[in-house]
Steps between C-alpha positions, in 0.01 A plus 500: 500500500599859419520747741454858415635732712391869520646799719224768611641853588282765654581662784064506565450148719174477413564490096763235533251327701251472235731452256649198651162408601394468135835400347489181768167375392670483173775249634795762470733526771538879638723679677483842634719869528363797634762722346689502209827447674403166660381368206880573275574304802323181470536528095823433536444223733251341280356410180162670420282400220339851535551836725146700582637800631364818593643828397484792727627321832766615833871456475544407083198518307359262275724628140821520696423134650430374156763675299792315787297147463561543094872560553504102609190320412244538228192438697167595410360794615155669549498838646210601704411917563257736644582706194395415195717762283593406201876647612500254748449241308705543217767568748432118639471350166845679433617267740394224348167406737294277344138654606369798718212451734347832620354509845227410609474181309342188479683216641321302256617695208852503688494111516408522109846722428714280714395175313503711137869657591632139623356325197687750257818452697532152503426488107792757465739353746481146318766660278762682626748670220892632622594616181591176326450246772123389532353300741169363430331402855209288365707299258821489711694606246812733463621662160823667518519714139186307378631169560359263727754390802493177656508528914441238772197561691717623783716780234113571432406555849791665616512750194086550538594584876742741408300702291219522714741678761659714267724724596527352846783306624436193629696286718556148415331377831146630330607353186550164658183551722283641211595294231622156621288490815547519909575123471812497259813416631770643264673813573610853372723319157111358352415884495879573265460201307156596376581818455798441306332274249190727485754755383649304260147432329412894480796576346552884426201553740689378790556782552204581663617254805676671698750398822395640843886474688401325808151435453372332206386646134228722352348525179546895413310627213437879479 
């Protein structure tokens, strides 16, 4: 089962108690900020399928928040505003938001938006394009310079993985933990040895893997 998780930002408790309230019912699992700084905070810690987030809120409002969450993950976003200017807006969809919900709303219409913007982002995220290396999600196939690549399950895991975090250096602990499992028994030279050969498969777009001294790797794409 898939588990779709969705962060709600407002610093108003009693909207992001609706809004979880509704988004529950639909089977999503919801977490909450009540200020734009908290919730940079737990993007980085985790992997949302969406952000709701309000935009006139305390300590960094809901553009600043957004614009920071972009820098390192390209999560879906739907703004929510007691304005309804079209300034404001165009300034959100500028950022790259994916919808703008005006207050007060309809948490059914709200629900309808979530499921519309998450349905539009998994059909585009299927493929992911770096210049010439392609990854096709739903196939589980790579093409590096419109040829197909042959990787082991695990190169196509651990290179999947990679991109998903982009940007963001991860150790080889949460490789090994996220990849091969809490149970595996091998140590730090599985992470290098996979990574070596996965770089030998991409070619000119190994380039893209890059060495964290000390820690692990990253894939960096900007």
């Amino acid at each position: 089962m898939i588990i779709i998780k969705i962060l709600v930002v407002d610093d108003e408790v009693l909207i992001r108690e609706v809004i979880k309230e509704y988004l529950l019912l639909e089977g999503y699992e919801v977490d909450e900020a009540g200020d734009g700084g908290l919730a940079v905070d737990l993007a980085k810690q985790y992997d949302y399928d969406l952000i709701i987030m309000d935009i006139m809120m305390p300590k960094k409002d809901g553009y600043q928040a957004c614009k920071e969450i972009r820098q390192i993950k390209n999560t879906p976003f739907i703004m929510l505003s007691a304005r309804g200017e079209e300034y404001d807006k165009l300034i959100g969809f500028d950022l790259g938001i994916d919808d703008y919900v005006t207050k007060p709303f309809s948490p059914k219409e709200l629900v309808a938006r979530v499921k519309a913007v998450l349905k539009r982002a998994n059909n585009e995220e299927s493929i992911m394009r770096f210049d010439g290396l392609v990854i096709d999600d739903k196939a589980h196939d790579v093409f590096v310079d419109e040829k197909k690549i042959n990787l082991t399950p695990k190169e196509y895991d651990l290179l999947k993985y990679l991109v998903a975090n982009k940007n963001i250096a991860l150790s080889r602990e949460q490789l090994l933990t996220n990849i091969w499992g809490y149970d595996f028994f091998g140590d730090d030279r599985t992470i290098d040895t996979h990574i070596k050969t996965l770089r030998n498969n991409l070619g000119d777009y190994r380039k893209y893997i890059v060495t964290v001294r000390g820690m692990g790797y990253k894939f960096e794409y900007k």
